[in-house]
Structure formats: C-alpha cells, structure tokens
N, C-alpha and C positions, 0 to 999 in steps of 0.2 A: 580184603580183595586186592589189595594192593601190589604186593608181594614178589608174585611171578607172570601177571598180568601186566603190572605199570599202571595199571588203571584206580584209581579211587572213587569209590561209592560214597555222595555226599552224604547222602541220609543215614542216620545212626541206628536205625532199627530196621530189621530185616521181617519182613512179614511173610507167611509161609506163602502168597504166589511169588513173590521175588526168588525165595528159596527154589522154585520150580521152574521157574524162568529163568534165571540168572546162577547156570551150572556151572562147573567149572570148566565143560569142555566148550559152551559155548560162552562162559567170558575169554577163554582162550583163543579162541575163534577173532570173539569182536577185536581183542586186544592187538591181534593179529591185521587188521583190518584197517584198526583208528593208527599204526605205526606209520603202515606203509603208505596210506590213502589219504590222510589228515593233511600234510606237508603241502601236497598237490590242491588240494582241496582250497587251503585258504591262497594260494596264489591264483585260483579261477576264480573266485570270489572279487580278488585284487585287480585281475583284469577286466571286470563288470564295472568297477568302478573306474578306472582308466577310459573305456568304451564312453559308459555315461557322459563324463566330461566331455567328451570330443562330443556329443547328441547337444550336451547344456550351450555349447559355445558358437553353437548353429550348423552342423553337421546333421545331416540326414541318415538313418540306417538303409542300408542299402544289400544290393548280392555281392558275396567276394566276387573280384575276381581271382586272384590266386587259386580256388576251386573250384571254376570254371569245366577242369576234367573230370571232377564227380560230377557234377551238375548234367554235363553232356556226355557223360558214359554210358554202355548198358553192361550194367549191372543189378541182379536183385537180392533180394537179402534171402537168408537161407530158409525160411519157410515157419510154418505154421503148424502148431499142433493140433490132432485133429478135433480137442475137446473147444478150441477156439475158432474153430470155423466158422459157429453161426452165431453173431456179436449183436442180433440185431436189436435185443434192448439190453441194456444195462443198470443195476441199481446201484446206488453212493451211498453211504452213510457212515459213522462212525464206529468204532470197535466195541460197541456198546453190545452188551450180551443177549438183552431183547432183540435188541434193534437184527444183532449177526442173525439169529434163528427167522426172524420173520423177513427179509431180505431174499436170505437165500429159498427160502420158500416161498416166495412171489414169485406170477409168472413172468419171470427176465429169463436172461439166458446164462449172465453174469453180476456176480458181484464184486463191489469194489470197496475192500473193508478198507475206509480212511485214519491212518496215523497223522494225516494233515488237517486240508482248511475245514474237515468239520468236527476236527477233535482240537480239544485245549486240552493239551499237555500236561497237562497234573502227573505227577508220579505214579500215583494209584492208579491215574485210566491206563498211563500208558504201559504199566506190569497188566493190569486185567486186562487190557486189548493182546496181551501176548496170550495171555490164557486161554482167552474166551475163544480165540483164532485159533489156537492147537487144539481144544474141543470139538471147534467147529469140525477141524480136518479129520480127526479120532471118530466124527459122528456119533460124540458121545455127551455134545452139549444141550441142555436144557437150562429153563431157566422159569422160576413161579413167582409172581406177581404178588411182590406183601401185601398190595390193598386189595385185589380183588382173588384172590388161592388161585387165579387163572396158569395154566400147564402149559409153556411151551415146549415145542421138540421141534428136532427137522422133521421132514419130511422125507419119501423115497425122491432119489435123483432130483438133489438140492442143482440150484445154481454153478456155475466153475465159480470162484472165490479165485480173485487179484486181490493183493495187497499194495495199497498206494503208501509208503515211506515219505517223510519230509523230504522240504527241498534242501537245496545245499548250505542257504544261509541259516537254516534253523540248528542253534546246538540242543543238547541235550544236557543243563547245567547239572542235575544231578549225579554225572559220571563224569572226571577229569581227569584229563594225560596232559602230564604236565604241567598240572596248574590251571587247566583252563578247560572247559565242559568241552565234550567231543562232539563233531556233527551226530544228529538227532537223524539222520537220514541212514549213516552207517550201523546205529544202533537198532533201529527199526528189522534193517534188510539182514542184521548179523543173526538176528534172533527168529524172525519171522523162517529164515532160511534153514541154519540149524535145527530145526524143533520138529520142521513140519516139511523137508524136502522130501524124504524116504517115503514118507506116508502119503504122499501125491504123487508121486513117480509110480509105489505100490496098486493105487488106484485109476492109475490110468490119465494122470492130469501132468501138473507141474508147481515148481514154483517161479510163478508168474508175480510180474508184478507192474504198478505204475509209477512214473517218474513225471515228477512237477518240477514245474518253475525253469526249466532248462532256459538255457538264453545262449548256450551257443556248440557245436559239432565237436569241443571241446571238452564242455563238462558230460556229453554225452559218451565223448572216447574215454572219460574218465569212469564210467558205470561200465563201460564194457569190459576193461581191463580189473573194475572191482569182479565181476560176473566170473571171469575165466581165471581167476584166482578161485574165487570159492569154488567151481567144479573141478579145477587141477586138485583143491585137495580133500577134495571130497571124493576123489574119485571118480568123476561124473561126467559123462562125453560133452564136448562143445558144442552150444546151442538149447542145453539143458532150460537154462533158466529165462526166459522168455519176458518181455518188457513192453510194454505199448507207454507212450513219452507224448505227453500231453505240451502241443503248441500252444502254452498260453501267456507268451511273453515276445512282445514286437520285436525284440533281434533276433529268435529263433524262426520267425514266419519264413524272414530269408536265408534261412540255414538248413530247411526240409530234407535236401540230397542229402547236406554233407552228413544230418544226424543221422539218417536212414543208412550211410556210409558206414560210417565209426561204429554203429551200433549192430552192425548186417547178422554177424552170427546169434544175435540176442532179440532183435527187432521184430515184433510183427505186425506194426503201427503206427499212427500218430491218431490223436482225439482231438477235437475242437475246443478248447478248455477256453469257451468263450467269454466266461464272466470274470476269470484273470486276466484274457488278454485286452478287456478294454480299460480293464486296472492299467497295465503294462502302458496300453497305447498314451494313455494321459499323464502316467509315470515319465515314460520315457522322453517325451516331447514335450515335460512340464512347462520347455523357455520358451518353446513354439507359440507365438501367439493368435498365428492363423488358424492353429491345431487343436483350438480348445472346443472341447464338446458339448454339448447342451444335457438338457433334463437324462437322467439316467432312464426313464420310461421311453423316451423318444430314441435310442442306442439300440438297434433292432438289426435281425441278422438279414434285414434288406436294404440295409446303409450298405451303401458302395465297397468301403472298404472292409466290412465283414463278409460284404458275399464274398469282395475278392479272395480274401482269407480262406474263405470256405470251397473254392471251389478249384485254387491252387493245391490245398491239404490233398482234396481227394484225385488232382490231376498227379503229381508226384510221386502221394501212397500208391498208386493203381499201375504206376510202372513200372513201381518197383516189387509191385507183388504183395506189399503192405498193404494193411487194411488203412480205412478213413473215415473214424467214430466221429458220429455230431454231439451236439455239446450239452448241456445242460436243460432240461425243464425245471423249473423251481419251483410250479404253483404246487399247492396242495388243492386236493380234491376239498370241495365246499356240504357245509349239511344243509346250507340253503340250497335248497335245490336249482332258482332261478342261477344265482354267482355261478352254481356247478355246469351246467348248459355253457355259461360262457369261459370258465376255464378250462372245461376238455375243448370249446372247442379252439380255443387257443394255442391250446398243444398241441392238437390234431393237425392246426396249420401250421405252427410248427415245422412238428415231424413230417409234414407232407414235402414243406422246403429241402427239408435235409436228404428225405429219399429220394426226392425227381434230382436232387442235385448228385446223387453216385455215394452219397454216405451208405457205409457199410450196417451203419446202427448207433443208438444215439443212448441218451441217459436222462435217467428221471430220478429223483430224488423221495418220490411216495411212491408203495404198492401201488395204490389204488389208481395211478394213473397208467400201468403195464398193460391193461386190458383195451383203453383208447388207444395207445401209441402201438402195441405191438400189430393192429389189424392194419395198421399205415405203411409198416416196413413188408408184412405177408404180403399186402397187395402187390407191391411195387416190386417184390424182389418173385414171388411165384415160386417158382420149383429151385430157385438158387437157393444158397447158404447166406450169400455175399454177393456185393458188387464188384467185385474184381475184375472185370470183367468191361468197367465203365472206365473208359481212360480217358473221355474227354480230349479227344485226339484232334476235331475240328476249334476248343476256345481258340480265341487271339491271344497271344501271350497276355499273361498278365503282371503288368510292370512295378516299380518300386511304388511309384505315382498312384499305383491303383489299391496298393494297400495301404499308401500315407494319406490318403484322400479326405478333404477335412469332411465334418461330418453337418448336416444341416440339421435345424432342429431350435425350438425355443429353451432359453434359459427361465424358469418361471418362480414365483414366489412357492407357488405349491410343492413344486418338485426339489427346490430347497428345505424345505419343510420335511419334505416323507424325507432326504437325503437324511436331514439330523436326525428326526426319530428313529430310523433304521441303524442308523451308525451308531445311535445310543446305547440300545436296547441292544446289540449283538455285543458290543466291547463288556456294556455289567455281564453278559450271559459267560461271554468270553471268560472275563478275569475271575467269575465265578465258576470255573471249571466245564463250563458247554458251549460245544462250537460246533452246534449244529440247531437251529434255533426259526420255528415257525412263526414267523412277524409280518401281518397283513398279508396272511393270506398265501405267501412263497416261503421255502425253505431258505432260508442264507444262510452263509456261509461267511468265512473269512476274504472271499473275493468281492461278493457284494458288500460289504461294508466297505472293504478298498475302495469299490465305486463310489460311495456315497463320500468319503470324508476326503479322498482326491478331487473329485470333480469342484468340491467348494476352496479346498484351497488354490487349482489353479482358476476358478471365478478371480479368487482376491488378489493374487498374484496378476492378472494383465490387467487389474479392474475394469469387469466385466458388469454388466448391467443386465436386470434381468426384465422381463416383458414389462413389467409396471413401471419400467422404470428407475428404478431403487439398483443404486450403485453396490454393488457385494464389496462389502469392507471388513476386517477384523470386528469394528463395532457392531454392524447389523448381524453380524456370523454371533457374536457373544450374544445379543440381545433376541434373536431367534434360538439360541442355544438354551436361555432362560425359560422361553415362552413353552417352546415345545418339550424339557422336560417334564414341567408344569402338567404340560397336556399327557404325557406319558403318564406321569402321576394318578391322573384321574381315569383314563386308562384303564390301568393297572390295578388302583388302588393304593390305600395309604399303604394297607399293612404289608403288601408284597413288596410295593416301593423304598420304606423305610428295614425292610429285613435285606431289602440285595444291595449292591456296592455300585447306585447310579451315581451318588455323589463320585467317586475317585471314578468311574467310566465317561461322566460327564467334562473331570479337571481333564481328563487324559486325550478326549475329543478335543477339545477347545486346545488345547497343547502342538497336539499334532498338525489341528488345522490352522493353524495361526502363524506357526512358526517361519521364517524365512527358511529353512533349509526343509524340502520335503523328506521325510522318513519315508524309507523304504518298503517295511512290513510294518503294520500296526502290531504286527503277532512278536513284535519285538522286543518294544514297550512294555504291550499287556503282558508278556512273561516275566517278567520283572514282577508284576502282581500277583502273578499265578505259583501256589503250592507245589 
C-alpha cells in the first residue's frame, strides 16, 4: 500500500473486509487527506498545549476578544437538511453490527454510529465499523446471533445515521505517513465518506457527521476546509457534507460563535456533550484549587455552571439558526421493576430540563429508554420539528464567571469508591477491545471514566479531604485501589476476573492516577494495550 499512497499498512495480513474497505480509490483519497491536513493538524494540537499552560500557571479561559465581530455579528449558517430537522431524540452506540441494526430501528429520530468514546479501536472493529456502516446505508445489513439463531434486519424508514470520527489527538497507529500513524479522525471521515456519500445523497440524506473534543474555532476551520476539499473533488456542491460539533471541552464553551463561524457552510449544530465536558472542566483547571469538584453523582446539569453551559449552547445555536442537542442519559432501563420506576423517571426529569430549556433534542444511549424521553420532547415542542424558534432573548448575559463557577457538593468515601470501580471495569473492557460497557446500572463510556480517575487525582493533587474525613493521598488511592478490585472480583467472579486484563487495567489506573503530570486521554495509554 505504500507505493503511490505514501501511506504504510502496519498489519501484515490483509483480511477480505480490509480488502473492501481499503480500495485503492479510497486509500488514494485518505492519502490525499493525511498530506495536506496532517501538518495543520499536529500544530493545533501544539497550540492546545501552549493554551493549557497559560490555564496551569493561573490564567482563566475566557471569550476572545479579537472575535468580538463574530460574536456580535448577524450571521447564520447556511442551513439544514430537511431529513435533520426533527433531532428530537437520538441514539449513541458503537459500530457494532447488532448494536447498528437495532439502533436504527428504535424509535429515535437519529443515529449516531461511534468511531470514538464508545468504540476501542482495535483494527478488526475499526474495518467492521466500516463495513457494517456501508451495509447499514446499502440496507442490506443483517446480522444472526450465534447463541440464540435470533435474525436481525432493519426495518422500513430506519433512523438518519451520523457518524461521529475520532478526535484530533487520537492517531490511528496501524496506518503511517512518514513513519508515524496518521490522525484516526481523518481515517474514519476518508472512508466513512468515500464508500457511503453517493448512496446518501441517492436516498435523500447526506453524509453527516459528528465532531468531538473540539477545544477551539480553529480546529473547527480546520474540518471545514477538510469538508470543502472532499466535495471540490468529488464533485459535490458546498454545504454537502453537514456536521453537528459537540461542546464537550471548557475552551470551546467560549468559542460557540466563532465555531458556528468557521464552520457556517457545513454546520448545523452544537450538542451538550456533557460527560466530556466535566472531564474537560477538571482537566482544564487541574491547578485551580478553588475549582475542584466533589463526588461525580453530585455534578448534575442543575450546578450553576452546567446550566450555564446549557443554556448559552441553546441561546447562540438559536441565533444562528443552529440546532442545540442536550446531552447524554446513561442509565439503562432496570428488570427490577421498582430500580426501573426510578430510572425512567430520572430521565424523564432529565429530559424535561433539557426541553423547557429550548434543547432541540437530546440522547440516550439504550432503545428502551426512546419511548419515556421521546413523549417529553412531543409535549414541549407540539406541532414544531424543533426549537428554533427559542432564542432566549430576555437571559442576562451569561458571564465567564458563570460557566467557571466552582461547583458545591460532598467529596465522600463512597463516591471514591464507585469512582475506582468504574474506572476499573471500563479501562479492562477498554484494553479488551470494548468501549461501550453497562456497569451499575449506566452505559459508560470513555468520558465517564475520565470522570472517575480525574476527579481523584485532582483530590490528591490539592490534598483534598473527603466527608469522614480521611485525607485523599496516593496511599489511600493505592489501598482503596486494592480493596475495591477485590470487591470487583467478587462481583464478577473468579473466572471472568482471572480470564480479563484487570490486573494491567488496574497497574494502568493507579498510573494515571498517581502520577504528577495529569494525562490527557486515558484512551492514550490504553492504546498502547490495545490490538
């Protein structure tokens, strides 16, 4: 593959979905891609970490002024296609082939097949996410359950299907230009794009997609300018390929205009990607020691500075004509029937926030909760599509101060506790090839686990104390670290315990959390383990 690409294919054996995935017009394509866009790519990366240091050294994130003229312009972005008009629920999950067929046939409105926080990267997944997604668009995918013969298929008039690509820092080590693996974000959008535009355009849709981890109006112009290359040469009018760009990182909250700006001809969004961004918020303000958060249960999107978040998103989106998706549900529905009463109606409350507040539509992460959340978004929206409509014209501004607002809330033994177990159990799932993973009850993900193994290292980092008392130190973090494997153990059991990789999930926890220098992605590391 090398040859007239530039590109090299680390793996030595070619397996016939690679062969189908990885053609020679679309590695010509990618190769085309990782040239021109790669260069750019590692100097925004370069300026994230320039940014940080000026946050570590007691600097505040704040609004430019230099963009002040986006900010207070009118302008709107060029518009919306009409199969995404009605956003008001949406489903998450992995490019998993059961998981694609039963997704889109839930009642949502959309899906959103993940190449990120709920897929680990494996090679294998990430050629069969390419497959199973051109299937998917062919409506020609099925898929039969080896243990029980059970048949799936679509359904008539599936869901519209987004595809969400890695973020920018994630590479993709098994493909290298020049010696060193290419963003994992460009490989996703080169293939996903190639394979399956024609046949979305043919049927009345697009190829749409989502964008993570943005942190600034920057790396945002830099997906616009990839956008209007692939439909220059594809032939494909401007505006084609459509983007909704998930706020889930604290420098991006005060950059809303500028991305909705840079991104106008491609844009038709932003989402509340709320369980990155209280990653982000604890990331980013690690030195801040006024700034540290309590139990990750007590971090609720009625803290101050998530409403403020939230209610910024949808005053912004709504000006500009852009939609403003709310965030995440995580629970799974329960077979105890009593647990089930109090997680729908946890959701329910929820989604009730998210709609009285002008969200266009929100996301769940199980079928089975479509049915409570979508009667929440009918009520409130009635004969509309969308809130478009809700501009939020009378808030008070809402200030820097109002989205850096510390957060109130106990630090407790218990909630260090679920923190380890959860961060345990997601990293073995993780380095064992699944990054989308049902643990007490919620679906998590790569972002809750952020939460979990951030929030204890900045405990130990201002030496924080938790309700009983008991000082959060590297030792107590190692000796709760011991205990609550143990408890996982039992849990779980021997023989699931000693057949998965908790011991190196366990060294790689205590690693991360210990260390003087905060790591950025956990998903960084764990690739290092990963196939």
């Amino acid at each position: 593959m090398s040859h007239d690409t530039g590109l090299i294919l680390a793996a030595s054996t070619r397996s016939e979905a690679e062969k189908e995935i990885l053609t020679k017009d679309a590695l010509a394509f990618l190769s085309e891609l990782v040239q021109r866009f790669t260069p750019e790519r590692d100097t925004l990366l370069a300026e994230r970490r320039v940014w940080q240091a000026k946050i570590d050294a007691g600097a505040l994130p704040d609004f430019l002024p230099d963009t002040a003229s986006i900010r207070n312009g009118d302008w709107k972005i060029r518009g919306v296609p009409a199969d995404l008009m009605d956003r008001r629920v949406e489903i998450t999950g992995p490019v998993d082939r059961k998981m694609i067929i039963n997704a889109l046939n839930a009642n949502v409105k959309v899906f959103m097949a993940d190449f990120e926080d709920s897929l680990a990267p494996a090679w294998d997944k990430v050629i069969d996410g390419q497959v199973n997604l051109r299937d998917a668009v062919n409506g020609t995918i099925t898929y039969t359950d080896p243990q029980s013969g059970k048949f799936y298929a679509l359904k008539e008039n599936p869901a519209v299907l987004i595809c969400r690509v890695r973020g920018l820092h994630l590479p993709e080590k098994h493909v290298l230009w020049q010696g060193v693996p290419i963003p994992g974000g460009l490989f996703d959008f080169a293939l996903y794009f190639h394979h399956n535009h024609r046949q979305l355009l043919d049927k009345g849709s697009g190829p749409y997609f989502y964008l993570p981890k943005t942190q600034s109006f920057k790396e945002a112009a830099w997906w616009s300018s990839i956008f209007s290359f692939a439909e220059d040469r594809y032939g494909l009018p401007r505006g084609t390929i459509k983007a909704t760009v998930l706020i889930e990182t604290l420098p991006a909250v005060f950059q809303m205009d500028e991305i909705l700006y840079h991104l106008r001809d491609h844009i038709v969004g932003l989402n509340c990607g709320r369980w990155d961004y209280i990653f982000s918020y604890i990331k980013t303000l690690k030195n801040h020691a006024d700034r540290v958060l309590p139990d990750r249960q007590a971090v609720t999107m009625e803290k101050p500075f998530l409403n403020a978040y939230s209610r910024l998103l949808i005053k912004t989106c709504h000006r500009r004509g852009a939609f403003a998706m709310g965030g995440m549900a995580a629970f799974i529905p329960s077979k105890d029937a009593e647990r089930n009463v109090w997680v729908l109606d946890k959701v329910r409350a929820d989604k009730e926030l998210e709609a009285s507040n002008g969200h266009d539509g929100t996301w769940i992460a199980h079928p089975g909760l479509a049915d409570t959340v979508t009667p929440v978004f009918d009520r409130i929206l009635g004969a509309r599509s969308n809130q478009l409509n809700v501009l939020r014209e009378n808030d008070p501004p809402i200030t820097a101060a109002d989205l850096l607002a510390p957060c109130s809330g106990e630090r407790t033994d218990a909630g260090m506790r679920a923190n380890i177990r959860v961060a345990l159990q997601y990293i073995e799932a993780w380095i064992s090839g699944n990054g989308c993973v049902p643990i007490y009850g919620l679906m998590e993900d790569a972002a809750t686990a952020e939460i979990s193994r951030t929030s204890i290292w900045q405990w130990i980092r201002h030496n924080k104390s938790l309700d009983n008392g008991e000082r959060v130190t590297p030792a107590l973090f190692e000796k709760m670290l011991e205990e609550e494997t143990a408890v996982v153990r039992r849990e779980l059991g021997d023989a699931r315990f000693c057949e998965g990789r908790f011991n190196e999930a366990a060294a790689l926890l205590y690693r991360i959390t210990t260390q003087d220098e905060l790591i950025d992605f956990l998903t960084l590391p764990g690739y290092e383990l990963l196939a």
